[in-house]
Backbone atoms as SQL, in Angstrom:
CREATE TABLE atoms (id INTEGER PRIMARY KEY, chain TEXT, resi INTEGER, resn TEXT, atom TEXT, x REAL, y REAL, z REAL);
INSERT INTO atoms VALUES
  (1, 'A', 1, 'UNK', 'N', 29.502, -8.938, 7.494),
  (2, 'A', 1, 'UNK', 'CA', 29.073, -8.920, 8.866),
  (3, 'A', 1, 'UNK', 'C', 27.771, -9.711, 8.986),
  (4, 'A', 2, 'UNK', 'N', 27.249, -10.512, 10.006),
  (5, 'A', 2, 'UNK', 'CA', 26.462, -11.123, 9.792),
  (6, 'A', 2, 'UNK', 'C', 25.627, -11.059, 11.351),
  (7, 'A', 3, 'UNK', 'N', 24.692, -10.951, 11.355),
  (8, 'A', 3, 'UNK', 'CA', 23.853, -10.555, 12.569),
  (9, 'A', 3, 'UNK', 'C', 22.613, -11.414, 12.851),
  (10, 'A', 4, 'UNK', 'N', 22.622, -11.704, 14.190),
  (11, 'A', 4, 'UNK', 'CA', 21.566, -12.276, 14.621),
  (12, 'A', 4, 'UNK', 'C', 20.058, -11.850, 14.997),
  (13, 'A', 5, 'UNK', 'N', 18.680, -12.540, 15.036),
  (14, 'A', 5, 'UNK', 'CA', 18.089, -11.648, 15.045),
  (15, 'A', 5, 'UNK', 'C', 17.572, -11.814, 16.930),
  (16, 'A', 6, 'UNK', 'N', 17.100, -10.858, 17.632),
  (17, 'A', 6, 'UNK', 'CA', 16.686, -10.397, 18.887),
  (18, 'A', 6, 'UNK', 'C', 15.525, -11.089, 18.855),
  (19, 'A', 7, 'UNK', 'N', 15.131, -11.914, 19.794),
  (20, 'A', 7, 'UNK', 'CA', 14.250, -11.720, 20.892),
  (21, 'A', 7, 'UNK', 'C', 13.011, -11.001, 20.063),
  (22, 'A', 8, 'UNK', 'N', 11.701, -11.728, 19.567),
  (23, 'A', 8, 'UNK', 'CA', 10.527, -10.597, 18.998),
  (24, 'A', 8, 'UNK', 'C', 9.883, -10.393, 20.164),
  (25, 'A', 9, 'UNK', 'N', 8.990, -9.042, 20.600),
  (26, 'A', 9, 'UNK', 'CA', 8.473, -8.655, 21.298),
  (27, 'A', 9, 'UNK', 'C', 6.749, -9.772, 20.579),
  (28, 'A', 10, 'UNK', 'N', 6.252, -9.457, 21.987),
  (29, 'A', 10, 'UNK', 'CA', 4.880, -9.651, 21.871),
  (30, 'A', 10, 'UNK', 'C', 4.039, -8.641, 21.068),
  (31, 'A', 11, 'UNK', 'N', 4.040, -7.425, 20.686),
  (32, 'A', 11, 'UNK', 'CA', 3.648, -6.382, 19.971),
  (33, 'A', 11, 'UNK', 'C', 3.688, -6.986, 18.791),
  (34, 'A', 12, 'UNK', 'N', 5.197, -7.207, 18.057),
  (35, 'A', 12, 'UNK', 'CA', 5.887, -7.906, 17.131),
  (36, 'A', 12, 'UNK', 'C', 4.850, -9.068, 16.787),
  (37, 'A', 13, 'UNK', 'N', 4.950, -10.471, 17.662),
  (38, 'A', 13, 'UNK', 'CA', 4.163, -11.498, 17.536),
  (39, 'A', 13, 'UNK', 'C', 2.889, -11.542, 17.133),
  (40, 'A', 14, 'UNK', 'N', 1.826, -10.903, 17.895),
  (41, 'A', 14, 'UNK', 'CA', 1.267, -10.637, 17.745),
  (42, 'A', 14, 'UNK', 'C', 0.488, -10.588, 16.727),
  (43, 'A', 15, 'UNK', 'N', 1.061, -9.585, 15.701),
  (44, 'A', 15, 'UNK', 'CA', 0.939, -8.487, 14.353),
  (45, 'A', 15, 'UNK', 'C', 1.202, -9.650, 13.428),
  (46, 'A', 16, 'UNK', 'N', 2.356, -10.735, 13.893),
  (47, 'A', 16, 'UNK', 'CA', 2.609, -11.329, 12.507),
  (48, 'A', 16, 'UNK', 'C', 1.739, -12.722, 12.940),
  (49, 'A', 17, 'UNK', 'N', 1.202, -13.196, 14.101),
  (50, 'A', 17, 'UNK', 'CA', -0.031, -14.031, 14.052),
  (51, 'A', 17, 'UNK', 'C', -1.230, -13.526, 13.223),
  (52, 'A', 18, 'UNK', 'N', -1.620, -12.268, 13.057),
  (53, 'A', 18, 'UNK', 'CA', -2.857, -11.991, 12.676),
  (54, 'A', 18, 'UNK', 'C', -2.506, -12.030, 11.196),
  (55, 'A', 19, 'UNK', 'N', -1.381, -11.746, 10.651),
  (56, 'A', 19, 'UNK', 'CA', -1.107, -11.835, 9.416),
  (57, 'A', 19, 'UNK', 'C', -1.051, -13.052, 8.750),
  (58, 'A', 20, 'UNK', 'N', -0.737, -14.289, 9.945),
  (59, 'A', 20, 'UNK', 'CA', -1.088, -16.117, 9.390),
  (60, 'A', 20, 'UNK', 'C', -2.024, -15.997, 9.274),
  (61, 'A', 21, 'UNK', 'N', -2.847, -15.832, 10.094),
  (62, 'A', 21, 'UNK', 'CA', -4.307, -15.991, 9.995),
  (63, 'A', 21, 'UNK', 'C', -4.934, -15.405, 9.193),
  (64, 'A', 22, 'UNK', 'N', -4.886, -14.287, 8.296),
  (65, 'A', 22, 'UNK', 'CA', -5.460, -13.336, 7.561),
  (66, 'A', 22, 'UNK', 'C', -4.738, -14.242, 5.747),
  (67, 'A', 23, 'UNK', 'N', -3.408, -14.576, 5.860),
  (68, 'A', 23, 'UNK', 'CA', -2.967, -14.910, 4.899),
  (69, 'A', 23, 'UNK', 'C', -2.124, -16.359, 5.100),
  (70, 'A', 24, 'UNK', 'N', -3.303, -17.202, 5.090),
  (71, 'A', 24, 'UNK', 'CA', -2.040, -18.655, 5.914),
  (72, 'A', 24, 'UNK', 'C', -1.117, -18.989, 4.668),
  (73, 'A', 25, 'UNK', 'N', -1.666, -19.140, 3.854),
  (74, 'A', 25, 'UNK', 'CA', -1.160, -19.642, 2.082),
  (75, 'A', 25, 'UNK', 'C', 0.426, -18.994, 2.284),
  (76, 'A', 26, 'UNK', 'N', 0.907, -17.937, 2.934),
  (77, 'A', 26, 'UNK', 'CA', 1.721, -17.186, 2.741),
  (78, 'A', 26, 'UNK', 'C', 2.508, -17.099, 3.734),
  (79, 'A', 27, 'UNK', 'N', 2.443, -18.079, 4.467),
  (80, 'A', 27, 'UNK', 'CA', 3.212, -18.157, 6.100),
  (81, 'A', 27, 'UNK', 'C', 4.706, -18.231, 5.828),
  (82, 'A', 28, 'UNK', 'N', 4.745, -19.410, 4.777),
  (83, 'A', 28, 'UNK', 'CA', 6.257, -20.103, 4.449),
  (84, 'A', 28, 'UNK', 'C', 6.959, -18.507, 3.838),
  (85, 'A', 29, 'UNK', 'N', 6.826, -17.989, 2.608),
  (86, 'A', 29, 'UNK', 'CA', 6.705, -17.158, 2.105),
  (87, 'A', 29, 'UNK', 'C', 7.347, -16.002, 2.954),
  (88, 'A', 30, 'UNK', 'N', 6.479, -15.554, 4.205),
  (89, 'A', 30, 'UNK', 'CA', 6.529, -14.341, 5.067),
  (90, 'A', 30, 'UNK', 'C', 7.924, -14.405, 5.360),
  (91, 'A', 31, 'UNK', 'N', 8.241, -15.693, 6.287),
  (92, 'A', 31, 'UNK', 'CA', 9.324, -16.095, 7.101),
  (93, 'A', 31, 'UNK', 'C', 10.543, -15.894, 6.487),
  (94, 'A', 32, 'UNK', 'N', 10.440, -16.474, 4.822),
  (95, 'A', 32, 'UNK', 'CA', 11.832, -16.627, 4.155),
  (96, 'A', 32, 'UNK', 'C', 12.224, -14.898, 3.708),
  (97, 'A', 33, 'UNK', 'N', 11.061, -14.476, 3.580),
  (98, 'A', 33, 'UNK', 'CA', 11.624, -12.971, 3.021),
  (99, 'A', 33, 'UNK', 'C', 12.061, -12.281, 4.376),
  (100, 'A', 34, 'UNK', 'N', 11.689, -12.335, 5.218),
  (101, 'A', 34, 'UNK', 'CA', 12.371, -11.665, 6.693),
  (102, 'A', 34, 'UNK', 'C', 13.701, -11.997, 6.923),
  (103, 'A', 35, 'UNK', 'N', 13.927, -13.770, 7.010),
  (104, 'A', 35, 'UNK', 'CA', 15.441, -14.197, 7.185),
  (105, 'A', 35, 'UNK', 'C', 16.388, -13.877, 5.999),
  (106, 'A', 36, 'UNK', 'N', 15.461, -14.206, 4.905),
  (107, 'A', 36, 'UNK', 'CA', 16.911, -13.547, 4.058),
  (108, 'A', 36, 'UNK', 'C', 17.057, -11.934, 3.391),
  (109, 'A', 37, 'UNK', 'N', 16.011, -11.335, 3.789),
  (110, 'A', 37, 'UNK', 'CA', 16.700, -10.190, 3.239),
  (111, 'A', 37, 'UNK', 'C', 16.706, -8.712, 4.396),
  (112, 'A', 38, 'UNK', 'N', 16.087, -9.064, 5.505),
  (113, 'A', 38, 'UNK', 'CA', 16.326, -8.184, 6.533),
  (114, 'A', 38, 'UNK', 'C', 18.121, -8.027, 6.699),
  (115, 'A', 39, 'UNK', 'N', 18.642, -9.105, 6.374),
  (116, 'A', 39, 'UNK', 'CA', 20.419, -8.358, 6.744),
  (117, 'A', 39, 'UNK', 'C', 20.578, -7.528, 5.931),
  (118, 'A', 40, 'UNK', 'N', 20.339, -7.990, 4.475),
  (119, 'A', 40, 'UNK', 'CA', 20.858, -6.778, 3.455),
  (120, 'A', 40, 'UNK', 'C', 20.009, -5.813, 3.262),
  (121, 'A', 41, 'UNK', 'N', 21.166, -4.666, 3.325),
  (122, 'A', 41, 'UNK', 'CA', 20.619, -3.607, 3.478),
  (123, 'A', 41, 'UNK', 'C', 20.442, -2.847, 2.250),
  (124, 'A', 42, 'UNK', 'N', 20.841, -3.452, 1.319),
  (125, 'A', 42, 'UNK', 'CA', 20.275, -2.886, -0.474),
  (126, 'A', 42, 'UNK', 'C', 18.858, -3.125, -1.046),
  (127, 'A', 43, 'UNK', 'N', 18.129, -3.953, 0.311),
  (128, 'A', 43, 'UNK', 'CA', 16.884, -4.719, -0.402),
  (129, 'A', 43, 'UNK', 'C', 15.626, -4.178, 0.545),
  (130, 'A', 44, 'UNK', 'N', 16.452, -2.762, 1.566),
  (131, 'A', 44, 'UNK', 'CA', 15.189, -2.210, 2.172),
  (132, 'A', 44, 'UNK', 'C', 15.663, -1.051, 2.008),
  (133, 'A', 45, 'UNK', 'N', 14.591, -0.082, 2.926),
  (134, 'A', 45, 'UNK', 'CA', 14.546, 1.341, 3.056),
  (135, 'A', 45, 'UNK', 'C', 14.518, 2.093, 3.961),
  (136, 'A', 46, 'UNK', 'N', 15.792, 2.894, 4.340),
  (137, 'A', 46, 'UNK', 'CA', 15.965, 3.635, 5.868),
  (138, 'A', 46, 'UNK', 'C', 14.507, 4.278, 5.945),
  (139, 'A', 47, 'UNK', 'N', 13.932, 4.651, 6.702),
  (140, 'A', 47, 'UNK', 'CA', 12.658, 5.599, 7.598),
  (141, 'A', 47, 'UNK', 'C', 12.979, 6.898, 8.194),
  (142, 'A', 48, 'UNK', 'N', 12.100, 7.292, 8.280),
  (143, 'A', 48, 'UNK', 'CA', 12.750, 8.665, 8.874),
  (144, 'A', 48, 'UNK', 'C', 11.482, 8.363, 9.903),
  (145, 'A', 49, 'UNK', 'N', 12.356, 7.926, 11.268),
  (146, 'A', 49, 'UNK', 'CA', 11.289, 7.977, 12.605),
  (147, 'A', 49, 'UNK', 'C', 12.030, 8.505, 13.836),
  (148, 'A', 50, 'UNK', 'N', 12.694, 9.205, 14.727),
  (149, 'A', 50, 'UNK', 'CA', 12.977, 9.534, 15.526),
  (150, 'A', 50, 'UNK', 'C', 14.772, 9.346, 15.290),
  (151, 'A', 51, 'UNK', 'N', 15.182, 10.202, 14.123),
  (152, 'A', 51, 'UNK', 'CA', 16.464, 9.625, 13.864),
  (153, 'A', 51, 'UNK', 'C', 17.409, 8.036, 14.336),
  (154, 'A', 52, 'UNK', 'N', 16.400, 7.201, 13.813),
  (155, 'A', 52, 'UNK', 'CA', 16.900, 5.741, 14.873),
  (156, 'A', 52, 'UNK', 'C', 17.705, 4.948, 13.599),
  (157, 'A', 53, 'UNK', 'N', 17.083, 5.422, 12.585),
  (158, 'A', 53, 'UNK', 'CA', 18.053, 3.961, 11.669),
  (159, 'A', 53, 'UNK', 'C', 17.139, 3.066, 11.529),
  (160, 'A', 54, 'UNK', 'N', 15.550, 3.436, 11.233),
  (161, 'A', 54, 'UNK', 'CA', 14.614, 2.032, 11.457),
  (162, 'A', 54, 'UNK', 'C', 15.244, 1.786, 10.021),
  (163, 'A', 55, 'UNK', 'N', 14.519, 0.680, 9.523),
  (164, 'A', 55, 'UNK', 'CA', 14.304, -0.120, 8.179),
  (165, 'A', 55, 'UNK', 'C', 13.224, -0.405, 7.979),
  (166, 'A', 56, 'UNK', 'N', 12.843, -0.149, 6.618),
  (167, 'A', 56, 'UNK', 'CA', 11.488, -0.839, 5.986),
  (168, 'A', 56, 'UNK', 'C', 12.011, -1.762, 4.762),
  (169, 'A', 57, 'UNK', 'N', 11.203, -3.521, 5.152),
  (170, 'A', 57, 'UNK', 'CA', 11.328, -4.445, 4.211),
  (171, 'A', 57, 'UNK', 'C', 9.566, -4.447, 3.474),
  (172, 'A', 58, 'UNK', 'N', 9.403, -4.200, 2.132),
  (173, 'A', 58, 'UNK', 'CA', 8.504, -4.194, 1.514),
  (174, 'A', 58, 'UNK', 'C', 8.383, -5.757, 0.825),
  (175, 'A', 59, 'UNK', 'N', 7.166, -6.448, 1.468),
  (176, 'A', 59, 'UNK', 'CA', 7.209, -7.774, 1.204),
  (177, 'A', 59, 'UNK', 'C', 5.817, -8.712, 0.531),
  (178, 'A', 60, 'UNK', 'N', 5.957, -9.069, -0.412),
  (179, 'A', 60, 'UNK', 'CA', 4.792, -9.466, -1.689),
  (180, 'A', 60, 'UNK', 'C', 4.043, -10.160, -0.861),
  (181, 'A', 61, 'UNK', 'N', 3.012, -10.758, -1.138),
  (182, 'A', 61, 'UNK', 'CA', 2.005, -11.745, -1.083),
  (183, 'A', 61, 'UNK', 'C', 1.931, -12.529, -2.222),
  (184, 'A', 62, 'UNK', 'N', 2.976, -13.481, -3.182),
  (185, 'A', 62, 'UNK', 'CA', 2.523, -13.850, -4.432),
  (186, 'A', 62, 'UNK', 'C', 1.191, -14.919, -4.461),
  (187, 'A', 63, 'UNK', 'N', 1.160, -15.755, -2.982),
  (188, 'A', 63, 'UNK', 'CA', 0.334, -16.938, -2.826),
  (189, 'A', 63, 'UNK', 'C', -1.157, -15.879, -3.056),
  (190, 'A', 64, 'UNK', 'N', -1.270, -15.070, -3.038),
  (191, 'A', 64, 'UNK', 'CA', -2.608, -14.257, -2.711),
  (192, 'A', 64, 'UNK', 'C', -2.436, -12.980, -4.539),
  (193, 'A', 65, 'UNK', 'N', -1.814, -12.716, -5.054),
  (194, 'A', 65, 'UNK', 'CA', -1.438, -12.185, -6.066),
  (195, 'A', 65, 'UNK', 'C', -1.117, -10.563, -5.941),
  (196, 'A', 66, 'UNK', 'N', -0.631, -10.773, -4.490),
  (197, 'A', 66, 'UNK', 'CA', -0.772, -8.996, -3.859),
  (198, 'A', 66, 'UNK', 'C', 1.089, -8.833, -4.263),
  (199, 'A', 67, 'UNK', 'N', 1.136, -7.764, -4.201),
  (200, 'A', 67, 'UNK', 'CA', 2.379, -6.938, -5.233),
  (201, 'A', 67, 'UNK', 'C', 3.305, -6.354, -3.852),
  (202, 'A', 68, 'UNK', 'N', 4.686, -6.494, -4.476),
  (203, 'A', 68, 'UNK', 'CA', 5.446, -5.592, -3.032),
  (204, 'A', 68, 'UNK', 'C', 5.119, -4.446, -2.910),
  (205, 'A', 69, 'UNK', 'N', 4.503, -3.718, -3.775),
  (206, 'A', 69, 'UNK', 'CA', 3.433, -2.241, -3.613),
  (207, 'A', 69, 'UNK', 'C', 2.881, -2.270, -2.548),
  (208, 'A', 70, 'UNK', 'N', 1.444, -3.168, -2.280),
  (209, 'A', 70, 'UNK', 'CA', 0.289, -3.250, -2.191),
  (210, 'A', 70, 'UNK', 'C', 0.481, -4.416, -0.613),
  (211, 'A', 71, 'UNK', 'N', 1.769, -4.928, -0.585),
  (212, 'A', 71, 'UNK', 'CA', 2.010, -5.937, 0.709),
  (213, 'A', 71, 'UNK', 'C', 2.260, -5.564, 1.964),
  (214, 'A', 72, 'UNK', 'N', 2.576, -6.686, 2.185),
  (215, 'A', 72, 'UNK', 'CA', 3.154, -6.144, 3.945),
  (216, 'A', 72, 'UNK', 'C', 4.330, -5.240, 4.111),
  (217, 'A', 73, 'UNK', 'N', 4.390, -4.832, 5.219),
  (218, 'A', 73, 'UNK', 'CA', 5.605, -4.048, 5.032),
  (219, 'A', 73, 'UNK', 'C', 6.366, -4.654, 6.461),
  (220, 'A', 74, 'UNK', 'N', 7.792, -4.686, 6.583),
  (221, 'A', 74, 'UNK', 'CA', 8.623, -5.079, 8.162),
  (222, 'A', 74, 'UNK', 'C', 9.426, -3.702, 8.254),
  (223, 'A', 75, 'UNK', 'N', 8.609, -3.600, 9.986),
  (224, 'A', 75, 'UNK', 'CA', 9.641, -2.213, 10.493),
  (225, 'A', 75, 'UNK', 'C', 10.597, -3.177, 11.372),
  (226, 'A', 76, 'UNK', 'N', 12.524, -2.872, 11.061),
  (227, 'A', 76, 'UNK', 'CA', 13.407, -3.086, 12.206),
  (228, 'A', 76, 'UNK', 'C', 14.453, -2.151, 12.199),
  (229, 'A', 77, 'UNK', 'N', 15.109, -2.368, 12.693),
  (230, 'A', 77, 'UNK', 'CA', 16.444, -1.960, 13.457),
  (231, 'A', 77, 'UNK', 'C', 17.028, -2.585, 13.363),
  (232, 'A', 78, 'UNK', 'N', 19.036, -2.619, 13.268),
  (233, 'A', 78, 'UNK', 'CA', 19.816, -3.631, 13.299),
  (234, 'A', 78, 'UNK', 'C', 21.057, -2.576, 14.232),
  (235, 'A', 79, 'UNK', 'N', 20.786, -3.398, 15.388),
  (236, 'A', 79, 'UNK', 'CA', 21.478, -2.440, 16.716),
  (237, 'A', 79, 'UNK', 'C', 22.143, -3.274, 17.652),
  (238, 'A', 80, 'UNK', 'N', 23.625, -3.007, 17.953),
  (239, 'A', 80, 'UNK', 'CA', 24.463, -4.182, 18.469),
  (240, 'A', 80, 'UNK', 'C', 24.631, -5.524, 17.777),
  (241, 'A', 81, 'UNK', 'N', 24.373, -5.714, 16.562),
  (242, 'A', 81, 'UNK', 'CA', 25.084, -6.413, 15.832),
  (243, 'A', 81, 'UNK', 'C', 23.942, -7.649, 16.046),
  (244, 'A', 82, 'UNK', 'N', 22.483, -7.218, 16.052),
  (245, 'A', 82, 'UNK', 'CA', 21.100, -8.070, 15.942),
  (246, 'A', 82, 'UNK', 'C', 20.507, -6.973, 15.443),
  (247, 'A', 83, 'UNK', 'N', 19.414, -8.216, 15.017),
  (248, 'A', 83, 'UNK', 'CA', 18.031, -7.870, 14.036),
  (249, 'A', 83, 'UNK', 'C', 16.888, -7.460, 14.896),
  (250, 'A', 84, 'UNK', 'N', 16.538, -6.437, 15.424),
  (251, 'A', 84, 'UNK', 'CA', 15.165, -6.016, 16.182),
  (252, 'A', 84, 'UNK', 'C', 13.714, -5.525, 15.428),
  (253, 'A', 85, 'UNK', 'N', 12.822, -7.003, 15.312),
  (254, 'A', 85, 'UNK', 'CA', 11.728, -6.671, 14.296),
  (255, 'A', 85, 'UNK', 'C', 10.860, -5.675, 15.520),
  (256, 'A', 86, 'UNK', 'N', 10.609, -4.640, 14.790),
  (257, 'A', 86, 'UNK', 'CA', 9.741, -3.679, 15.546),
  (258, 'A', 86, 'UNK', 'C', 8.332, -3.840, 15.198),
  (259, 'A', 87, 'UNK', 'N', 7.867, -3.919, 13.969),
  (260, 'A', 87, 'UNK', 'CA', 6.272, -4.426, 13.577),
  (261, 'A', 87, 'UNK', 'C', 6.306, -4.614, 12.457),
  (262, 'A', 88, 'UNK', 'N', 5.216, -5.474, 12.288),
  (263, 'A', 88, 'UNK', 'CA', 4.694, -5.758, 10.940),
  (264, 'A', 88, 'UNK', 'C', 3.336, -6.162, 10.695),
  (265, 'A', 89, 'UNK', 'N', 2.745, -5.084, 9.573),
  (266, 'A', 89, 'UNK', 'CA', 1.671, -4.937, 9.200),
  (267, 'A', 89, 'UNK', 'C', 1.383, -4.941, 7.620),
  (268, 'A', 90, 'UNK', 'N', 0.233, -4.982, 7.045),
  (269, 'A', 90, 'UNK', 'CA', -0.402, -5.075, 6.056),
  (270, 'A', 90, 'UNK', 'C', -0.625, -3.699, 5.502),
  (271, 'A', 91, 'UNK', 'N', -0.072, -3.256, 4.493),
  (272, 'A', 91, 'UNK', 'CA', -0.049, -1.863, 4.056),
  (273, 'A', 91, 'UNK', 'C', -1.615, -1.599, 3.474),
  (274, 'A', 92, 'UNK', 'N', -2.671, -2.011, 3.005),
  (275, 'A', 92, 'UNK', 'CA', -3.717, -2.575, 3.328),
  (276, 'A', 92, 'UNK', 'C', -4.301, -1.885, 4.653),
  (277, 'A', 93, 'UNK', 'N', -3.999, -2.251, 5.524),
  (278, 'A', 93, 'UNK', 'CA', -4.469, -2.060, 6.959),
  (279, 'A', 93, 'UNK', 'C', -3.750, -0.761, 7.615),
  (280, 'A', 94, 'UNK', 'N', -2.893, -0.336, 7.067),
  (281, 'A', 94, 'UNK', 'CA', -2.501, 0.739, 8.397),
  (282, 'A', 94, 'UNK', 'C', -1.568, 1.487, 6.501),
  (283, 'A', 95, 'UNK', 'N', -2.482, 2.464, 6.298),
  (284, 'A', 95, 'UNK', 'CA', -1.970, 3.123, 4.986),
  (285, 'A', 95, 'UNK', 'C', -1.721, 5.183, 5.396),
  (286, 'A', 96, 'UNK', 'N', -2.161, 4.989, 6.317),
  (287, 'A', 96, 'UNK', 'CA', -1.674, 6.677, 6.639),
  (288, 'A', 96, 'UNK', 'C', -0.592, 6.858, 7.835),
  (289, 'A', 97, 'UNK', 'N', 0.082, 8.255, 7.715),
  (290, 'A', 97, 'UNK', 'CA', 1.150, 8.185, 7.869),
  (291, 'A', 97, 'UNK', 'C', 1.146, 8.465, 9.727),
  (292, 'A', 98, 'UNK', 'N', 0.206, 9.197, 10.254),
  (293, 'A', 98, 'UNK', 'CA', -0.191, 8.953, 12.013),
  (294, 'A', 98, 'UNK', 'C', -0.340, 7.554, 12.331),
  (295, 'A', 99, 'UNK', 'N', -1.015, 7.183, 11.579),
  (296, 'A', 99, 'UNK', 'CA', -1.549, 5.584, 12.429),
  (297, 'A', 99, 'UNK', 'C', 0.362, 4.697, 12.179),
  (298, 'A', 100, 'UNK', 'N', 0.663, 4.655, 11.304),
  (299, 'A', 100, 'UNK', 'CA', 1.830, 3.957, 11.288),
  (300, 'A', 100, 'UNK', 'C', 2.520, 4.481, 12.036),
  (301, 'A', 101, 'UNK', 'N', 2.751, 5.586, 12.489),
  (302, 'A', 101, 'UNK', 'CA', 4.154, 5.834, 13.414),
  (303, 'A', 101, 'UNK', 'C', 3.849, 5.611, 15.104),
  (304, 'A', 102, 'UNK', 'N', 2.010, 5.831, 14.853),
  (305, 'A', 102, 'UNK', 'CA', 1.796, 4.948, 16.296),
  (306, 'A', 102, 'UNK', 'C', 2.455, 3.737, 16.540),
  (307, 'A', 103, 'UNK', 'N', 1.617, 2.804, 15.231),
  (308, 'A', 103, 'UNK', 'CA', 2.405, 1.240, 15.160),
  (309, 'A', 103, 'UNK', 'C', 3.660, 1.129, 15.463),
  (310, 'A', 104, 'UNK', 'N', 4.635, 1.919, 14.730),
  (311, 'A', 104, 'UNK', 'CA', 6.202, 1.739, 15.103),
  (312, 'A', 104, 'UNK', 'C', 6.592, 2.312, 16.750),
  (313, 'A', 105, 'UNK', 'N', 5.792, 3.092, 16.673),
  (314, 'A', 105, 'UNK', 'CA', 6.182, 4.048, 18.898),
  (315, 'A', 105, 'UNK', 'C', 6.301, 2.561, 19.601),
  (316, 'A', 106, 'UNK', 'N', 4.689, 1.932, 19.444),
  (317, 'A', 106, 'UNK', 'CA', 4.103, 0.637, 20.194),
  (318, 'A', 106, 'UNK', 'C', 5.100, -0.095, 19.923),
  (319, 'A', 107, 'UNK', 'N', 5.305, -0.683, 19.174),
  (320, 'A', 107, 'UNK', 'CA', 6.839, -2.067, 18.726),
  (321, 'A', 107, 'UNK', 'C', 7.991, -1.462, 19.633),
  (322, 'A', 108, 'UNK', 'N', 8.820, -0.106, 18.674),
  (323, 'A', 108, 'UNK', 'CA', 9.733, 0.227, 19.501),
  (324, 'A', 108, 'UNK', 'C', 9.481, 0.406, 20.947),
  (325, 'A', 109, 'UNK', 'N', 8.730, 1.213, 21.844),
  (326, 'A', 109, 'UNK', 'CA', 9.067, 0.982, 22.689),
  (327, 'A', 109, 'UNK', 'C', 8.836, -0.293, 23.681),
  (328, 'A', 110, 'UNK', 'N', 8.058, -1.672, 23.290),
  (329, 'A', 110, 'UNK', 'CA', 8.199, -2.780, 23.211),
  (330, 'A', 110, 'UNK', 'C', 9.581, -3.449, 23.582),
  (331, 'A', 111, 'UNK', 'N', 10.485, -3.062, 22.994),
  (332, 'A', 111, 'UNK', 'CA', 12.030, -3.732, 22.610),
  (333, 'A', 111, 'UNK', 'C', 12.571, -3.094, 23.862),
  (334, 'A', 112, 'UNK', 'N', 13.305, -4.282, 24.392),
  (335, 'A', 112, 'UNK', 'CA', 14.616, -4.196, 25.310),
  (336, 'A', 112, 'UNK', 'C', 16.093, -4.191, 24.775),
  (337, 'A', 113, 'UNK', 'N', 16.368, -2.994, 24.350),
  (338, 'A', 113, 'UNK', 'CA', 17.953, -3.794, 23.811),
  (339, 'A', 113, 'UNK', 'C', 19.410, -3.975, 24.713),
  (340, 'A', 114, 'UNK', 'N', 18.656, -3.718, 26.032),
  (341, 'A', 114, 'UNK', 'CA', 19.517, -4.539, 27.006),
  (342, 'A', 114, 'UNK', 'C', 19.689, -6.362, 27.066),
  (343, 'A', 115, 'UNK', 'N', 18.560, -6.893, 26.353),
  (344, 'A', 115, 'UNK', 'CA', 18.829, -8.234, 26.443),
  (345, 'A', 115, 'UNK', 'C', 18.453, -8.483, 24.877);
């Protein structure tokens, strides 16, 4: 099955501008790990957020020597047969478990999945 990805919210955008800017070396890098492994679903980790089916992609920094531990992390959804990036942040920056589910409320309710 192969799925397209949605429309990023500005929330979305946003989050992953500050992350060029914070880590430019790693732009190319960011992009390719989102397109290719957000479909498969063996290479992330369901969430437990409002019984939705989010996903977490745990994603390195090698240009910077930061570890898929210690990296960014991508919250989405894959709903109607698209990819809905909900946020993405620097595990670094948002490491407790209130402040992140703010982050994910803000993204999700962000998303239209009428269009």
């Amino acid at each position: 099955m192969s799925f397209e990805f949605a429309s990023p919210t500005s929330h979305y955008s946003s989050h992953l501008e500050s992350l060029f800017e914070t880590y430019p070396n790693s732009k190319a890098s960011i992009e390719e790990e989102i397109n290719t492994k957000t479909p498969d679903f063996t290479l992330t980790n369901k969430i437990r957020f409002l019984n939705t089916g989010i996903r977490k992609l745990k994603i390195p920094l090698t240009e910077y020597e930061i570890s898929t531990r210690r990296g960014l992390r991508l919250i989405y959804i894959i709903a109607k047969n698209k990819i809905w990036l909900i946020t993405i942040y620097s595990k670094s920056e948002f490491n407790r478990g209130r402040e992140i589910n703010r982050l994910i409320k803000a993204g999700w309710d962000a998303i239209d999945f009428d269009h």
